[in-house]
DRENPANU-864695 format. One record per residue (C-alpha): residue number from 1; residue in three letters; x, y, z. Coordinates in Angstrom, 2 decimals, always signed. Example, Ala and Ser with C-alpha at 12.3 -4.5 7.8 and 13.67 -1.06 7.14 Angstrom:
residues 2
PT  pos  code     east    north       up
PT    1   ALA   +12.30    -4.50    +7.80
PT    2   SER   +13.67    -1.06    +7.14
end
This chain:
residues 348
PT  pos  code     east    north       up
PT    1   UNK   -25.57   -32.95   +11.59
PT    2   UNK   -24.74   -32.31    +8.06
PT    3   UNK   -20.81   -31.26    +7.30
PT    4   UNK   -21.01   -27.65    +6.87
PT    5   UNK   -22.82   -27.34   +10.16
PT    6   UNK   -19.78   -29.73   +11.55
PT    7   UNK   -17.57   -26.93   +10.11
PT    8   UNK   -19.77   -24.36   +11.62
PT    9   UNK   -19.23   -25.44   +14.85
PT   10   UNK   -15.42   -26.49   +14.85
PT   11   UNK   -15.00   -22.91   +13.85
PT   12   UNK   -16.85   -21.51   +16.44
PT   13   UNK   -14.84   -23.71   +19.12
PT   14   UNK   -11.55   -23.07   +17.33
PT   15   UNK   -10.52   -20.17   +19.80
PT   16   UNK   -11.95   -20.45   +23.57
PT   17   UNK   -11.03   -16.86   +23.69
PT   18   UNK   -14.20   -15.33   +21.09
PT   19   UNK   -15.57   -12.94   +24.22
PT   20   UNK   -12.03   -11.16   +23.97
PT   21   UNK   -11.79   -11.57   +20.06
PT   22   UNK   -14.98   -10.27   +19.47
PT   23   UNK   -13.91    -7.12   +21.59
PT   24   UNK   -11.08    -6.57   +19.77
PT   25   UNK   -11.32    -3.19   +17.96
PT   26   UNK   -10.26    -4.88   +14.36
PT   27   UNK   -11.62    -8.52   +14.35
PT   28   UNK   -10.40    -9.01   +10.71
PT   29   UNK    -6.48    -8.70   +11.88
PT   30   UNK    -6.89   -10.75   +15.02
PT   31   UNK    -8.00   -14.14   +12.92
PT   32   UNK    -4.49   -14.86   +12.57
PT   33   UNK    -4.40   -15.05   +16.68
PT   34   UNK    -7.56   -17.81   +16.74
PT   35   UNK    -6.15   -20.61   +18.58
PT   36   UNK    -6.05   -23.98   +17.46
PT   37   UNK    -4.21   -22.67   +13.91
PT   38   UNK    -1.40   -24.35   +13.32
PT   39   UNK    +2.07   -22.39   +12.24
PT   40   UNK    +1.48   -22.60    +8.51
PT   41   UNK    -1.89   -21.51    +8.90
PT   42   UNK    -1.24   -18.64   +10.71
PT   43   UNK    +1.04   -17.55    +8.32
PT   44   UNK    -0.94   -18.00    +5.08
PT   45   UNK    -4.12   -15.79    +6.84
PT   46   UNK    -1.15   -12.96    +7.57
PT   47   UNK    -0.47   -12.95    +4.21
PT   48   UNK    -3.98   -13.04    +2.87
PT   49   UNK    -4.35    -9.29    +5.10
PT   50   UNK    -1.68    -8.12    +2.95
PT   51   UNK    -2.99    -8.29    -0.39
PT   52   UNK    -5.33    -6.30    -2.01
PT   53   UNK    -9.40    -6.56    -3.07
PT   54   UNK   -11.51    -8.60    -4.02
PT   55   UNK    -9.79   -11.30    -1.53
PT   56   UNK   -11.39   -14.39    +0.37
PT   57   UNK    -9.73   -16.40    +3.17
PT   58   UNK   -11.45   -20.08    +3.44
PT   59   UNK   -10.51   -22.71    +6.75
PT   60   UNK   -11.48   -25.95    +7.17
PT   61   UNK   -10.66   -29.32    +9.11
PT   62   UNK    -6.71   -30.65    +9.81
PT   63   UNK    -5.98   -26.59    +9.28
PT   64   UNK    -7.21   -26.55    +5.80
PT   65   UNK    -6.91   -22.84    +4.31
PT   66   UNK    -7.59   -21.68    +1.08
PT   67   UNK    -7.45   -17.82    +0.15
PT   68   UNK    -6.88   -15.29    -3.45
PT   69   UNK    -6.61   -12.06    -4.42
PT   70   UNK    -7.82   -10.95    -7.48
PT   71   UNK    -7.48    -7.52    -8.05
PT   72   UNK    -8.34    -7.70   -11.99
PT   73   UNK   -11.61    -9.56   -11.35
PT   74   UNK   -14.01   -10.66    -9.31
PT   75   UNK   -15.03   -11.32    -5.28
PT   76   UNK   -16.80   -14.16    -6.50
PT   77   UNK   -13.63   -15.66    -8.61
PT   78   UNK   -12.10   -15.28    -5.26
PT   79   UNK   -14.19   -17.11    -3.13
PT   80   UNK   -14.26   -19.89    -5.66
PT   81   UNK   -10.33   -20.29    -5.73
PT   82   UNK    -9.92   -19.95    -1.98
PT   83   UNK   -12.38   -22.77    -1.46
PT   84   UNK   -10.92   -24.93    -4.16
PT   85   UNK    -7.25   -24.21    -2.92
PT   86   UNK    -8.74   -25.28    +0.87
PT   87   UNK   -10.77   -28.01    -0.03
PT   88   UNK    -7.48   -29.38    -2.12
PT   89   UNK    -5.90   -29.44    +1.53
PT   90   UNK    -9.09   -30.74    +3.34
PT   91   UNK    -8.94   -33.83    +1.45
PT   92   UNK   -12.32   -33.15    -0.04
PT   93   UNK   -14.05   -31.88    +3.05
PT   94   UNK   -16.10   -29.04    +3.21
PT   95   UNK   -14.09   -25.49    +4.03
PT   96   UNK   -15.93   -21.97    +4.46
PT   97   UNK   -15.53   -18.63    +3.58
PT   98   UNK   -14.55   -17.09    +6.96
PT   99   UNK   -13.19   -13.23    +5.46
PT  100   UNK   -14.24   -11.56    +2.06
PT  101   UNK   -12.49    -8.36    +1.49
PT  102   UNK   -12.69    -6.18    +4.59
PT  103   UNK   -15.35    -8.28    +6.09
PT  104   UNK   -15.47   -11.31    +8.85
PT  105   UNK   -17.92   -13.61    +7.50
PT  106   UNK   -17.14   -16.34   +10.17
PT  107   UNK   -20.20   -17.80   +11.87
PT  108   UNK   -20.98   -16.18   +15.15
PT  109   UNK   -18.03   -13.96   +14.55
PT  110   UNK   -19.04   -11.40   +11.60
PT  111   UNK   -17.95    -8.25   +11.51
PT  112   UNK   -17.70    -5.33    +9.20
PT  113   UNK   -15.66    -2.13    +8.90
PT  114   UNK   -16.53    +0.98    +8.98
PT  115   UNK   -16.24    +3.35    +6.12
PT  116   UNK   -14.74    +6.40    +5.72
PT  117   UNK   -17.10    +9.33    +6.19
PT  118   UNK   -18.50   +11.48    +3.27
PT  119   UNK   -16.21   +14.27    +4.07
PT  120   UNK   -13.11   +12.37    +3.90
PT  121   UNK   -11.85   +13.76    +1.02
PT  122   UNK   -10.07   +17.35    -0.39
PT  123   UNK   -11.56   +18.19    -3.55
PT  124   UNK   -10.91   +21.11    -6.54
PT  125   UNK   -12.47   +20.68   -10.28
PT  126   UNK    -9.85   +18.92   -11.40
PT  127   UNK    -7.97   +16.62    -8.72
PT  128   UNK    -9.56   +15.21    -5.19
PT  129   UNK    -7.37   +13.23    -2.49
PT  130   UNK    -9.76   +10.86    -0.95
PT  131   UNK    -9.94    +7.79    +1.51
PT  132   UNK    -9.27    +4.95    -0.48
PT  133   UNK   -12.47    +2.53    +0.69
PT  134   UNK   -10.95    -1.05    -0.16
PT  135   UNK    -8.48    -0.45    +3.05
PT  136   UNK    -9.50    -0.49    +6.80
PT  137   UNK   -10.36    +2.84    +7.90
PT  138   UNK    -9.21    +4.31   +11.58
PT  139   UNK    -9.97    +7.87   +11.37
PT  140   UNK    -7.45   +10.96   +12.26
PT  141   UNK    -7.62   +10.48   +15.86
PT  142   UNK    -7.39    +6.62   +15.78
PT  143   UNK    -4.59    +5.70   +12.98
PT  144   UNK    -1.44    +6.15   +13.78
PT  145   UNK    -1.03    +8.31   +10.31
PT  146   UNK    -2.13    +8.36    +7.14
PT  147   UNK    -0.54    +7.18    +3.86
PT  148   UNK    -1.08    +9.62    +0.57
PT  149   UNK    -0.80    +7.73    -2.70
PT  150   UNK    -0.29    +9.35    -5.93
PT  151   UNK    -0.57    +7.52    -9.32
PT  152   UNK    +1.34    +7.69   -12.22
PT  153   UNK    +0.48    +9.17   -15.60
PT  154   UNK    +0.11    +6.20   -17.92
PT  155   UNK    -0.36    +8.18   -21.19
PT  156   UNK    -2.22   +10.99   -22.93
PT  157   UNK    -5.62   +11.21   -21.44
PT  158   UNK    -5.86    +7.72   -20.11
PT  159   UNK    -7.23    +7.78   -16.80
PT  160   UNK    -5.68    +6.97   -13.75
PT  161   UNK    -8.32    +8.24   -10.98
PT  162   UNK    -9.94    +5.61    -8.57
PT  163   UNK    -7.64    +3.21    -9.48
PT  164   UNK    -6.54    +0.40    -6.27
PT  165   UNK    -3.07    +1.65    -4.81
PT  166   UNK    -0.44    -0.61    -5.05
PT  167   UNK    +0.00    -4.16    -2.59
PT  168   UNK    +2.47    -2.66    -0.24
PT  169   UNK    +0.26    -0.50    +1.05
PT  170   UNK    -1.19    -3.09    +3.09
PT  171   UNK    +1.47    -3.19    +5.43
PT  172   UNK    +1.11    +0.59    +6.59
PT  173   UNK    -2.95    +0.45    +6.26
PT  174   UNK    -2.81    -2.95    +8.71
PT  175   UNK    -0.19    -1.18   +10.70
PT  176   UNK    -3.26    +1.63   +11.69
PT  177   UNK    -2.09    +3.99    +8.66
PT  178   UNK    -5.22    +5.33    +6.69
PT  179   UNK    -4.98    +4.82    +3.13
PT  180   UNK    -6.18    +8.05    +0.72
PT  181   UNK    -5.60    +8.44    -3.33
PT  182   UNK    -4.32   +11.35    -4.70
PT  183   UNK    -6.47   +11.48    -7.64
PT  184   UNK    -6.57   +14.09   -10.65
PT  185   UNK    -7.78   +14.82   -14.40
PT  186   UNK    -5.74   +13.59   -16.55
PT  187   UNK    -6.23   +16.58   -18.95
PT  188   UNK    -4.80   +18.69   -15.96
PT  189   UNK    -2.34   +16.78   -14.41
PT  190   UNK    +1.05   +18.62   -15.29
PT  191   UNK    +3.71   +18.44   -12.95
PT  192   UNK    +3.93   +21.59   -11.32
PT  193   UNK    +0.20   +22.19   -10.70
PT  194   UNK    +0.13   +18.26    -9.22
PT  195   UNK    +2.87   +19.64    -6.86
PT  196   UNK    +0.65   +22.58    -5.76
PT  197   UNK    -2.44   +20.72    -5.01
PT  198   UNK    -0.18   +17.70    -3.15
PT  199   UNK    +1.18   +20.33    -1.14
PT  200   UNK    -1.94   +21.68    +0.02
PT  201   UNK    -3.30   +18.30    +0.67
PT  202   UNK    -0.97   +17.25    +2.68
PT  203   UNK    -1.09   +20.53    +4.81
PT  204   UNK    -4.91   +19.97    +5.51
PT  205   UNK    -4.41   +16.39    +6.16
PT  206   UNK    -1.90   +17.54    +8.87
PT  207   UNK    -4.46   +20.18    +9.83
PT  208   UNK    -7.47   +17.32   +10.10
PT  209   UNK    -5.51   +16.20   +12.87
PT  210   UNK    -3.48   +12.90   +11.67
PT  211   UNK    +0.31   +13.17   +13.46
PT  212   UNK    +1.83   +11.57   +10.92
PT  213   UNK    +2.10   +12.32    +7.34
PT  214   UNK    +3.41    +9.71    +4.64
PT  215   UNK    +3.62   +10.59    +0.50
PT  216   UNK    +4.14    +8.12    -1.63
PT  217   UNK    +3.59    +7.34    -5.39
PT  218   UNK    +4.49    +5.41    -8.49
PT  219   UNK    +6.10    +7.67   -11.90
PT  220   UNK    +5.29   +10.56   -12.21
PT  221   UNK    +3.50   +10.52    -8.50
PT  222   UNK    +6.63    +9.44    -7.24
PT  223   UNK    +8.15   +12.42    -8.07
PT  224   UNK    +5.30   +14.47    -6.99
PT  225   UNK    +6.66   +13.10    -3.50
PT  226   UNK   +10.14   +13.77    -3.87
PT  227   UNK    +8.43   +17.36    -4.60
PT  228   UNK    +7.20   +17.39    -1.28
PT  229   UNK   +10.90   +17.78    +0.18
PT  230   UNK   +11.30   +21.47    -0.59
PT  231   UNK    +9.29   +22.55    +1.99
PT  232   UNK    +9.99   +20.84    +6.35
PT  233   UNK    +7.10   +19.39    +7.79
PT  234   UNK    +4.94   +18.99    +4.71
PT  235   UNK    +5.44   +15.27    +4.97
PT  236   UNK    +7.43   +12.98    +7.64
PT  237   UNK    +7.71   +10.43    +5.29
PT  238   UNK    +8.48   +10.26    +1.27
PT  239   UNK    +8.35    +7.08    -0.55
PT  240   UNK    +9.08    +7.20    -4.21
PT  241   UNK    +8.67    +4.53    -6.66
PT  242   UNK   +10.01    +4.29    -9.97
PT  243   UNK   +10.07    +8.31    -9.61
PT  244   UNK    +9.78    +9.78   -13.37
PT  245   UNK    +8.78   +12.60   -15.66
PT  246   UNK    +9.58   +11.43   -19.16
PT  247   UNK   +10.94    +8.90   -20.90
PT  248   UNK   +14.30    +9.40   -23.40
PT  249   UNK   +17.21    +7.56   -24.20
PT  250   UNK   +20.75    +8.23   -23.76
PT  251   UNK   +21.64   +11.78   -24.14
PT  252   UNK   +17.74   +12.79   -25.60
PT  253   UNK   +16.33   +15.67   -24.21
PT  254   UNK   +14.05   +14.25   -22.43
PT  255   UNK   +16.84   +12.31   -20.53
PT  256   UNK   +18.86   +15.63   -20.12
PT  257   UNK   +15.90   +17.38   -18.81
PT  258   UNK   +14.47   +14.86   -15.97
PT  259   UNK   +18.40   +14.74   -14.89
PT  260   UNK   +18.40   +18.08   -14.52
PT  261   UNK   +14.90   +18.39   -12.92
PT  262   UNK   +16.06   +16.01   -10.16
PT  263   UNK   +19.02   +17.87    -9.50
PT  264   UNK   +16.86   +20.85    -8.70
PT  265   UNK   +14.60   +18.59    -6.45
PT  266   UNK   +18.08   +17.39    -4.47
PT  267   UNK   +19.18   +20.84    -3.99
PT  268   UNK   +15.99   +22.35    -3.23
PT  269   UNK   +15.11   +19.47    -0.37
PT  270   UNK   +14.91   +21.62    +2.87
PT  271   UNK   +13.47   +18.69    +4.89
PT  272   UNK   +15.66   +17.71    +7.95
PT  273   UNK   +13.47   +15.41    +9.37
PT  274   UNK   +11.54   +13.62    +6.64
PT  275   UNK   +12.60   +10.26    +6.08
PT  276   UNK   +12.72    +9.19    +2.26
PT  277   UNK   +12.78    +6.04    +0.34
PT  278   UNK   +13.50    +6.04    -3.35
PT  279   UNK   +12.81    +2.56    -5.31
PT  280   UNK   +14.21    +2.48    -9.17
PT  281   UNK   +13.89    -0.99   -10.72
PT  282   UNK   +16.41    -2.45   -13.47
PT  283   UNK   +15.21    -2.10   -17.15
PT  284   UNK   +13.11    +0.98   -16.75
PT  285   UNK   +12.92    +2.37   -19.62
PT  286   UNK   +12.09    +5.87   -18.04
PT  287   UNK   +15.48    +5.48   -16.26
PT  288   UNK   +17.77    +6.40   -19.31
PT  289   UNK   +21.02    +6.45   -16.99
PT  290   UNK   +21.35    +4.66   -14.18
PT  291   UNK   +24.28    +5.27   -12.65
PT  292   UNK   +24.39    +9.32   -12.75
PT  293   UNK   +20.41    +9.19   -11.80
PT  294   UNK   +22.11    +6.98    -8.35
PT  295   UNK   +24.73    +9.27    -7.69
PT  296   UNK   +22.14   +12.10    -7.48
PT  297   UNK   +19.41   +10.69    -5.16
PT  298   UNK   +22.29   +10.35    -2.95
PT  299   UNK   +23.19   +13.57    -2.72
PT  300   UNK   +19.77   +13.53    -0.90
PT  301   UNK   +21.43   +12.02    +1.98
PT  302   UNK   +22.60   +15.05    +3.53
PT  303   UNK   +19.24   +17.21    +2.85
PT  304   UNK   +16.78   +14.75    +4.85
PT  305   UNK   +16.34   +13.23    +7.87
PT  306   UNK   +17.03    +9.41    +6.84
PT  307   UNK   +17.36    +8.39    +3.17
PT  308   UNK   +17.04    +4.34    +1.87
PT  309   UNK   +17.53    +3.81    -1.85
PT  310   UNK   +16.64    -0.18    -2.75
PT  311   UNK   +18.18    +0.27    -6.51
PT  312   UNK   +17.82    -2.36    -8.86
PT  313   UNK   +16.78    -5.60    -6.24
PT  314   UNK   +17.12    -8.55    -7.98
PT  315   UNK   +14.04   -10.49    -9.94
PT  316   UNK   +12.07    -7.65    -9.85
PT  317   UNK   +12.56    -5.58   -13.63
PT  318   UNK   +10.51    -2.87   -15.26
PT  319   UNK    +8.33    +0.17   -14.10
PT  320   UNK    +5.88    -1.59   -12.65
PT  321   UNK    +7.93    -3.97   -10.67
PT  322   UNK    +6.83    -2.30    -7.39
PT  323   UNK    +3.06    -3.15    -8.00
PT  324   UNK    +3.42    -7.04    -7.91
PT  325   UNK    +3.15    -9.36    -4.75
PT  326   UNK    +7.04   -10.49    -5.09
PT  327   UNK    +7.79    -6.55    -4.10
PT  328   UNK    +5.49    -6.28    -1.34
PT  329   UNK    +6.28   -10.21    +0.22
PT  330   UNK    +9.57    -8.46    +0.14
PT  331   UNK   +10.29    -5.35    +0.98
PT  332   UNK    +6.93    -4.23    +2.31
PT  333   UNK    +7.87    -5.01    +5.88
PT  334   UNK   +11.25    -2.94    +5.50
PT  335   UNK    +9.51    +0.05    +4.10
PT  336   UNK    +6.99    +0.09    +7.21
PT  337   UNK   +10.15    -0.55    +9.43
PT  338   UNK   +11.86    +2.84    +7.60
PT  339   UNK    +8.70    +4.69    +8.02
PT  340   UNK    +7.75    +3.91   +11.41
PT  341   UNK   +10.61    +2.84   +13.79
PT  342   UNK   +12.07    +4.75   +16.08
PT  343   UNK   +15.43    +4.13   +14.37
PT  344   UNK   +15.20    +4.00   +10.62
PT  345   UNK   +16.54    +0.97    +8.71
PT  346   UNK   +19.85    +1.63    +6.70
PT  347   UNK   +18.74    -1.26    +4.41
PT  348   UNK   +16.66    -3.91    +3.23
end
């Protein structure tokens, strides 16, 4: 017997439960559960279901694992790394690919997902929200919500449609939360007219039949969300990231005019019920003032049903800070937790 087929078969006698397993409605978030996986492992395949595509998981003898995520290049980069980083443990045995993006590729246990159906999307000329394809799929009668993400607007005409929402995601999409984009033109995408078209997203999405409804975006989709709040019941959940509409320094008018724009978002919010996270990072440079921009999200606290602001969290600068692992290993879990519990967190 040659030592892949060695590895073939320890796999397939890892768990003496693979009749239940292979029952299990999601056989990609149960390899985690396979018995025989010691502690450590365990833990490093739960983390490899929380980052994004392309991804590969590899195991191997003595509870060898290997896995990457490379979201700026390739499945097959992956795999390589993943079996490098498990054969590094293995001593130099063989591992195997066992999971490759959404897929269980381990032997007498593959499985695939299925895929979101043609019609899962809302679509005008110039925008479409749409179920994001590199995240499990449930369906409205199945997930337990879904989770709306709306990009940012990275410059004049630069194209921000299609791209993969950000890490933290994971958490709500493995938590039975469907995942779709809020997509549009970038030669259309002005504020106000993004606003409209969220809005009537979100309704339909509420009208497809999911029973709960989560916004969330990054910039200028960020505040798109915090949009959201002016009218109860649009959304049961608002997440805002680095929320902004220009940048401007100290006292420009750019500065003076997204203060004043957020104090008309604040005192507009008619949302009793809708919980809402806000996330502003240090060194933004689309955050011109700090302190005065704090002291208005928290008038928000008295508008909405719950309100967490994580302002500034340490090691994480800049406007992107809440697209890197680091943000997601640690505050994902707390933003589910707000979202989801039956008691909202207070803090992180």
């Amino acid at each position: 017997m040659t030592n892949l087929a060695r590895l073939a078969l320890a796999l397939l006698l890892l768990s003496p439960m693979q009749p239940v397993l292979a029952q299990a409605p999601l056989p990609l978030l149960d390899i985690p559960t396979l018995q025989g996986l010691s502690p450590q492992t365990r833990a490093a395949t739960e983390r490899f279901l929380r980052h994004n595509l392309p991804r590969a998981l590899a195991l191997g003898p003595n509870n060898a694992q290997g896995w990457s995520s490379r979201p700026q290049g390739s499945l097959e980069e992956a795999e390589r790394a993943a079996l490098t980083s498990c054969q590094q443990q293995s001593g130099g045995q063989p591992c195997q690919i066992v999971a490759r993006d959404l897929e269980v590729v381990m032997p007498g246990r593959a499985w695939r997902p299925s895929a979101p159906p043609a019609d899962a999307r809302i679509a005008s000329w110039n925008h479409e929200t749409i179920a994001d394809r590199r995240f499990l799929w449930w369906g409205p009668q199945a997930a337990a919500g879904v989770i709306v993400f709306a990009h940012g607007v990275v410059g004049n005409n630069i194209d921000s449609r299609g791209g993969q929402p950000p890490v933290w995601m994971r958490w709500f999409n493995n938590a039975r939360y469907d995942v779709w984009r809020f997509d549009r033109h970038p030669n259309q995408d002005e504020t106000q007219r993004a606003a409209s078209w969220l809005r009537a997203d979100l309704a339909e999405l509420r009208r497809r039949g999911y029973r709960r409804i989560i916004v969330a975006g990054w910039s200028r989709g960020g505040w798109n969300a915090l949009m959201m709040l002016n009218e109860p019941g649009l959304a049961d959940v608002a997440i805002a990231m680095a929320p902004a509409i220009e940048r401007g320094g100290f006292g420009s008018p750019g500065h003076l005019r997204q203060l004043d724009d957020l104090r008309q978002i604040v005192d507009t919010a008619a949302a009793p019920r809708t919980r809402v996270a806000v996330v502003h990072f240090r060194d933004d440079p689309y955050d011109a003032d700090p302190a005065r921009r704090a002291a208005i999200v928290q008038r928000l606290r008295d508008r909405v049903g719950a309100l967490l602001v994580l302002d500034g969290p340490e090691n994480l600068p800049g406007h992107d800070a809440g697209w890197s692992r680091a943000f997601s290993d640690r505050y994902g879990a707390c933003l589910l937790s707000f979202a989801t519990a039956a008691t909202p967190r207070a803090r992180c």
